[in-house]
C-alpha angles and dihedrals in degrees: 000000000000121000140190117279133192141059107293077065080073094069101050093059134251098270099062118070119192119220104235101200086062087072088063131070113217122286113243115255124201109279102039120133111244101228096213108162089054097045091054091048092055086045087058104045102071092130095070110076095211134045126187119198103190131167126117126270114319108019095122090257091150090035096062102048084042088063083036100051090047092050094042086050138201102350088070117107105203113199111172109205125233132179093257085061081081091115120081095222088046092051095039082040088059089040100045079051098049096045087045087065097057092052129340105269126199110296084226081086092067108036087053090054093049089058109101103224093015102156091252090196096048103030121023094030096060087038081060093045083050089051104059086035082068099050111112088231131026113271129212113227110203124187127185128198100016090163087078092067103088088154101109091206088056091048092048091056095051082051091053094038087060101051089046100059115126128223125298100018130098136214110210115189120172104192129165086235120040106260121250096265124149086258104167085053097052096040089060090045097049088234102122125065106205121204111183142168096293091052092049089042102115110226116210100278094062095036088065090050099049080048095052091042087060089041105251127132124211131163122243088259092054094044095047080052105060095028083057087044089048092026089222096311096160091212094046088052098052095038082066085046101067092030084065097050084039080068098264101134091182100028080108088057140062099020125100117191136138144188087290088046113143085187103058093093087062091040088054093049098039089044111038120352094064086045091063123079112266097248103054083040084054081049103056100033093054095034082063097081087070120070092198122044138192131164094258100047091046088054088056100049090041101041093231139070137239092083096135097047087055084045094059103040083054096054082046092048081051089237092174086269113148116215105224096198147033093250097056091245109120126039147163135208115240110281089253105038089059089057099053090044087055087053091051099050089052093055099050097026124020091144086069106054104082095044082056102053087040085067098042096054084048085056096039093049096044084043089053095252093128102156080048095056084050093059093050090035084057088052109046081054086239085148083170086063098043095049080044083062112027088056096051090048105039104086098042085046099053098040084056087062101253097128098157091048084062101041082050093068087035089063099040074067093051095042100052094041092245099122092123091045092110123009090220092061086049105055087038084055092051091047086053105054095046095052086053094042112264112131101165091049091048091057093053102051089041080057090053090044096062102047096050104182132161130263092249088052102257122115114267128210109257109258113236111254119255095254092050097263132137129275084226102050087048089053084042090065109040069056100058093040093054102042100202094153106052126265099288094060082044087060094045094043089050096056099045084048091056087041093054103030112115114236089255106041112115098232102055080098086048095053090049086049092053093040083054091047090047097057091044099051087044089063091261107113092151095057084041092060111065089039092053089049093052088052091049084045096046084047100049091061100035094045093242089140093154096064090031091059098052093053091051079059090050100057099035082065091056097059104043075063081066095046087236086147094170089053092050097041081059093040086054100049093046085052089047097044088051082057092062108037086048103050084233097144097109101042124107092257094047084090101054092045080049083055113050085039087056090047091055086046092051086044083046090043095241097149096172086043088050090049096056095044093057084044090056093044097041088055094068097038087117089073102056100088135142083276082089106013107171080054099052102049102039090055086041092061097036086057092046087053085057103051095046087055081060088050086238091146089168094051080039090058085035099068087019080069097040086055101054086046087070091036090054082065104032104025093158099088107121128235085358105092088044080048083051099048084047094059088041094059090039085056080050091069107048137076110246113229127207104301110257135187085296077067107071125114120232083250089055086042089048083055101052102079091060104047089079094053135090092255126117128227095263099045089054091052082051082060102043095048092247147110128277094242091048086056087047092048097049097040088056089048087053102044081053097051092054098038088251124150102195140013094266091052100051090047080052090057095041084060102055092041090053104235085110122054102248 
């Protein structure tokens, strides 16, 4: 399958392969109808920012901004959607590519979208507005199939890229539903074209000719007939067609469906696929449980050979089949035309279905396509396949910032009762939903991770993890990270991690890291300090930088405990600098390396450095949960430090709070809860100002991303997973906190604080 190539591919991670051939709108065949009269109307509407094509399956929606896009020429972006483009930083990947294409944006694009838990509303949408600011020409976004997108967050950032544009460009969807847009906004406004159903509608005109382009012949009469009977419905019309040259003489006659016809799968059946030989009928039917085709792929599924060779035929018989490339490899059937196959087969051979997803996950993993193979492996209910999979692409799918595509997976596990499956999966699961936060959900899948039984109920043998490591010592670090246990069991869980580790496993820097943390918050920072910069060391040349940096702020820590203030001040700029190279800023140690780095510019006296910093670190405060916990509360405190050297006592109880929150449910920690009384009496012994923006509580900081964009109160609480009034309640609390009057003026402050992209 092609995939994107150059060097802008390097930016987006290995793990994430671009489909070449959805850059690309179709390419015209002999026989289309050229939709002139539309075309002309898009040309001419350049002065409307947004344009909807809308009308269910088989209206010519992509057609038509085919014939457009190659009219409009080269400043057009083409992304066509699939359902894998379920994952905000997949979709805006495809988009920042395709706009790349047109001319070279800001790099900033792409650094925000490979960093995992990068706000994609308030931060990567307006980095992509910037960005086409920046083009030396207006540029023309087309998506096609924008029905296929049912992830909220995905449809939001089409919403807000819509209300960012700037001037001149234009943003085309064709979609069977009209997108979630702000419509009645942009109609007032004159901002949106529409082209619906009555506008794709062929007239008669253009009805004969789609008829004479698949070679049939029919008299006026006729025509006016069965454009009356579709009423102009494209796909109707051609589907006669090719009854009628199926052999069909009055399959043109006598049938009246349209586009919201619950009939057209028995039409399909009765009219033409009764009128084709069995066994390209069993091709077609069978082929349909795959949306991209190629000759090999179809031989596997199908257990022969010659699929090419069909493939091709079928493109020349003009079967509603779409070529994908220039070298007539890869293919699709018409949207439509593949529904009503897979109805089809379902209705003549269920039995079959599972046996051929279950082939084409053996092909697309052999091929490479491995998140395909997943798909099919899905499925074919072949759950041994998919935790085969998920557990070798996890981590490289996550660090390359596609968090929804991973909690995806995550949930098909959840959803079909199979957490405890594989204990890989398990303890991966577990790993992911701390580091976003989720520390319920972490602790259900650690529990899962650690009774592994079969599906049948039986124990199972623990599968070997994908890098050659022990189950144990896998088990040994999810340990160690949640510290469920108390310190003690952290210690002992880390060093049986970095024992039984393979060379290769990716947390062998993270076992190092927790071993490190173990001794320091036991009161043994000499014995810390070797084993965290062995872990620096291990991660800098694995590339394990988020673990890496967090043990540069853990050391840097250790020795400001020494008052070596000229190692720490190094310790702080190489973590810093990791954060950075590393497009870690969003990540769930980012916080800690902001701190300690706050903490050196307040020793060096650098107020405005050391305000940033805490920004930076207090963006990211809803993170820092009991998931982790020896994370959370150390950051929280050395925060709270912070702000107490500003003599910021309110910032200082806030985190403070924060902070014992963590310690009520993991109170082992250490020297952590007698760290946390001593910053209480020091707050004793202070006068509280007027709360600020250190103020803030991790709701209010939920809340912040969505205050700059075009949601209403009520849709954001939709989104949180709260009331109307609750949002209401928090967003006040916050325009107080920062001195703001209204909603625009508190994103405006949020700007120039830093806590909003600006």
């Amino acid at each position: 399958m092609p995939v994107l190539e150059g060097d802008r591919r390097s930016w987006l991670g290995p793990s994430f392969q671009p489909i070449e051939f959805k850059f690309h709108p179709p390419s015209g065949r002999p026989g289309l109808v050229p939709r002139t009269v539309l075309v002309e109307r898009l040309l001419t509407s350049q002065a409307a920012p947004i344009v909807c094509v809308v009308a269910a399956a088989g209206y010519g929606k992509t057609t038509l901004l085919a014939q457009w896009a190659e009219r409009k020429g080269r400043r057009v972006a083409w992304v066509a959607v699939d359902r894998r483009d379920n994952d905000p930083v997949v979709l805006l990947s495809y988009v920042a590519v395709a706009l790349d294409r047109v001319e070279p944006i800001d790099p900033a694009v792409f650094q925000a979208l490979a960093s995992p838990g990068a706000p994609i509303l308030a931060t990567v949408v307006p980095r992509f507005a910037s960005a086409i600011s920046a083009m030396t020409e207006p540029v023309a976004l087309a998506l096609d199939h924008v029905e296929l997108l049912e992830s909220q967050e995905c449809l939001d950032a089409v919403a807000e890229l819509a209300v960012r544009l700037p001037e001149g460009s234009q943003l085309v969807l064709a979609s069977r539903r009209t997108p979630p847009l702000p419509v009645a906004r942009l109609r007032a406004q004159g901002q949106m074209v529409e082209v619906g159903v009555d506008e794709l509608a062929m007239d008669e005109r253009e009805a004969r000719a789609l008829l004479e382009g698949a070679g049939v012949e029919l008299t006026s009469v006729e025509v006016a007939e069965l454009v009356g009977r579709t009423e102009g419905w494209p796909v109707g019309l051609y589907l006669a067609a090719l009854a009628r040259k199926a052999g069909r003489r009055q399959a043109a006659t006598g049938v009246a469906f349209t586009g919201d016809d619950r009939f057209m799968a028995d039409y399909l059946h009765s009219e033409l696929l009764a009128n084709l030989p069995p066994e390209l009928m069993r091709f077609l039917t069978r082929t349909a449980v795959l949306d991209r085709l190629s000759g090999p792929l179809c031989d596997a599924v199908l257990d022969t050979s010659g699929s090419g060779r069909v493939l091709s035929s079928l493109e020349d018989s003009n079967l509603l089949l779409v070529p994908l490339d220039r070298h007539r490899q890869w293919y699709r059937y018409h949207h439509l035309f593949r529904e009503l196959l897979q109805a089809e087969l379902e209705r003549r051979e269920p039995e079959l279905v599972q046996g051929l997803h279950a082939r084409a996950a053996v092909w697309c993993e052999a091929n490479g396509l491995a998140e395909l193979a997943i798909d099919h492996a899905q499925a074919a209910g072949d759950a041994d396949r998919v935790a085969r999979l998920v557990a070798s692409l996890v981590i490289p799918t996550y660090a390359s910032g596609r968090v929804d595509t991973v909690l995806r997976w995550l949930a098909w596990f959840e959803d079909q009762g199979l957490v405890e499956h594989d204990p890989s999966v398990a303890v991966l699961g577990a790993w992911v939903q701390a580091l976003v936060g989720r520390p319920t959900r972490a602790e259900r899948w650690a529990d899962a991770a650690e009774r592994p039984v079969a599906a049948a109920g039986r124990a199972q043998p623990a599968r070997t993890p994908p890098d050659g490591s022990t189950m144990e010592s896998y088990l040994a670090m999810l340990r160690g990270l949640l510290c469920r246990s108390g310190l003690g069991r952290m210690r002992v869980d880390a060093q049986v991690a970095v024992a039984g580790l393979g060379p290769a496993s990716p947390f062998r820097t993270t076992a190092l890291l927790l071993e490190g943390v173990a001794d320091l918050l036991d009161g043994h920072a000499d014995q810390a300090d070797p084993i965290l910069a062995h872990a620096v060391e291990l991660g800098t040349a694995t590339g394990a930088l988020p673990a890496a940096s967090t043990a540069l702020a853990e050391r840097c820590l250790v020795a400001i405990g020494r008052q070596d203030w000229g190692q720490a001040e190094t310790l702080a700029e190489q973590a810093l600098a990791m954060l950075q190279t590393g497009r870690l800023n969003d990540y769930i140690m980012s916080p800690l390396v902001h701190a300690v780095a706050a903490h050196m510019a307040l020793h060096l006296g650098d107020l405005p450095r050391a305000q940033a910093h805490l920004v930076q670190a207090a963006r990211l405060r809803p993170l820092l949960t009991y998931a982790i916990p020896s994370l959370g509360v150390q950051t929280l405190l050395e925060l709270g430090h912070a702000y107490l050297m500003l003599e910021d006592a309110a910032g200082a109880r806030t985190v403070l709070r924060q902070a014992r929150g963590i310690l009520q449910l993991r109170p082992d920690l250490g020297v952590l809860p007698d760290q946390a009384e001593e910053l209480h009496a020091k707050l004793d012994t202070i006068r509280e100002r007027h709360p600020g923006v250190s103020t803030l509580t991790t709701a209010e900081l939920r809340l912040l991303p969505l205050l700059a964009t075009h949601l209403k109160l009520s849709e954001i609480g939709q989104r949180l997973y709260i009331s109307k009034n609750t949002v209401k309640t928090q967003a006040i609390s916050i325009y107080r906190k920062l001195g703001a009057s209204s909603r625009s003026e508190a994103v405006q402050r949020l700007q120039e604080i830093g806590l909003l992209e600006g």
